[in-house]
N, C-alpha and C positions, 0 to 999 in steps of 0.2 A: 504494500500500500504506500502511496506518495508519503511523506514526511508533510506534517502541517503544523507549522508553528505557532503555539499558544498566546493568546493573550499576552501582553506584559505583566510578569508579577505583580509589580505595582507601577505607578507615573514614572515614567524616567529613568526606568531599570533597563542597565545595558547589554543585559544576558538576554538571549533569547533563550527559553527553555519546549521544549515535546513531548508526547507521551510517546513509547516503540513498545509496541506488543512483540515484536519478535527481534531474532536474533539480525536475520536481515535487515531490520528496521535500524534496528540500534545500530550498525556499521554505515547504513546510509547518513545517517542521523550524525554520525561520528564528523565523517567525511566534509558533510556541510558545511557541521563547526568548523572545521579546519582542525580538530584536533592534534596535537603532536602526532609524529606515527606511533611511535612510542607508548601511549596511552590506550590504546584499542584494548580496555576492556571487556569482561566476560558480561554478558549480557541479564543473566539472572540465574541464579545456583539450579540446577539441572533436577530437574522434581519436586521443583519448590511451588507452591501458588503463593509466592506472594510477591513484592516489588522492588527494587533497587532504584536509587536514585546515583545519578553519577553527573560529580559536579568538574566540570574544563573551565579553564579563562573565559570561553565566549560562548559556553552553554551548559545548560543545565540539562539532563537526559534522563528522564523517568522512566523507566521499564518495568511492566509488570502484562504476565502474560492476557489476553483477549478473555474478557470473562471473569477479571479479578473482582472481587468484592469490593464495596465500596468502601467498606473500612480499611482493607489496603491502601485507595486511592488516598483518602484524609490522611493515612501515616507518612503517607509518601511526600503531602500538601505540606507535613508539619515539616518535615526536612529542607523541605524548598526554603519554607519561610526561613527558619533558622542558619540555611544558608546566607540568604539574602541580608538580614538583618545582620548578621556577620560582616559581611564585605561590605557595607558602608560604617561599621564601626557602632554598630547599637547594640549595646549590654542587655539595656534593659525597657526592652518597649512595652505601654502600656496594654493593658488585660483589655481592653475594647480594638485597640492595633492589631491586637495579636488574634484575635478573634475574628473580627472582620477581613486581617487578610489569608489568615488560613481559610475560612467559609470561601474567599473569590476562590483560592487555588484547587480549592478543593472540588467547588464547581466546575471551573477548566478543563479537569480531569477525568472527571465522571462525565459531563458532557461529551469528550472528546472518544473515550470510552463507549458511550451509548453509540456515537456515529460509525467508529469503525464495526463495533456489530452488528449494526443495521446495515452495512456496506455487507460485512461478509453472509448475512444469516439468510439473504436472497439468495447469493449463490449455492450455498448448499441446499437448500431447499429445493431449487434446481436441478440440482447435482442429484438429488433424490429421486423429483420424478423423471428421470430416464429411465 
């Protein structure tokens, strides 16, 4: 599936970040970034359901397999923030901050989630009645 880049975390964040269901995803997704070569990590621990998040200079890469829970997605939302809130130097952001921008990230997510399954769940459906 193409790579489609999320919303901005918040106003004027210079990361772009993704979600990659698969392994293929995650190495296109890689590539975009520009990542070092060097960096081409492992995409999600092999039998796992659940998500990795992988943070580069110019991107942020969410991975978690097509069908993850959506309490994955929210774990995943809360590392993005705490990423973020890191690289511009905040210790300590307030309980309504913190709250409101893990809810956007988390929606992102789960949104972006609901599309690739509805991209894929026609096909196989498909793929059925032959």
């Amino acid at each position: 599936m193409k790579i489609r880049w999320l919303k901005e975390p918040f106003e004027g964040c210079p990361i772009g970040w993704t979600l990659c269901t698969s392994p293929k995803e995650f190495i296109k997704a890689q590539r975009k970034a520009k990542t070092p070569h060097g960096e081409m990590d492992a995409w999600c621990a092999e039998g796992i359901f659940a998500g990795v998040t992988h943070f580069f200079p110019s991107a942020i890469i969410v991975c978690a397999p097509l069908g993850a829970s959506y309490d994955v997605l929210v774990h995943e939302a809360v590392h993005v923030f705490q990423r973020m809130m890191q690289s511009i130097g905040e210790t300590n952001p307030g309980v309504e901050i913190q709250a409101y921008a893990i809810q956007h990230l988390a929606r992102c997510l789960i949104e972006e989630m609901n599309y690739r399954q509805q991209k894929v769940e026609p096909k196989a459906e498909a793929e059925v009645a032959k």
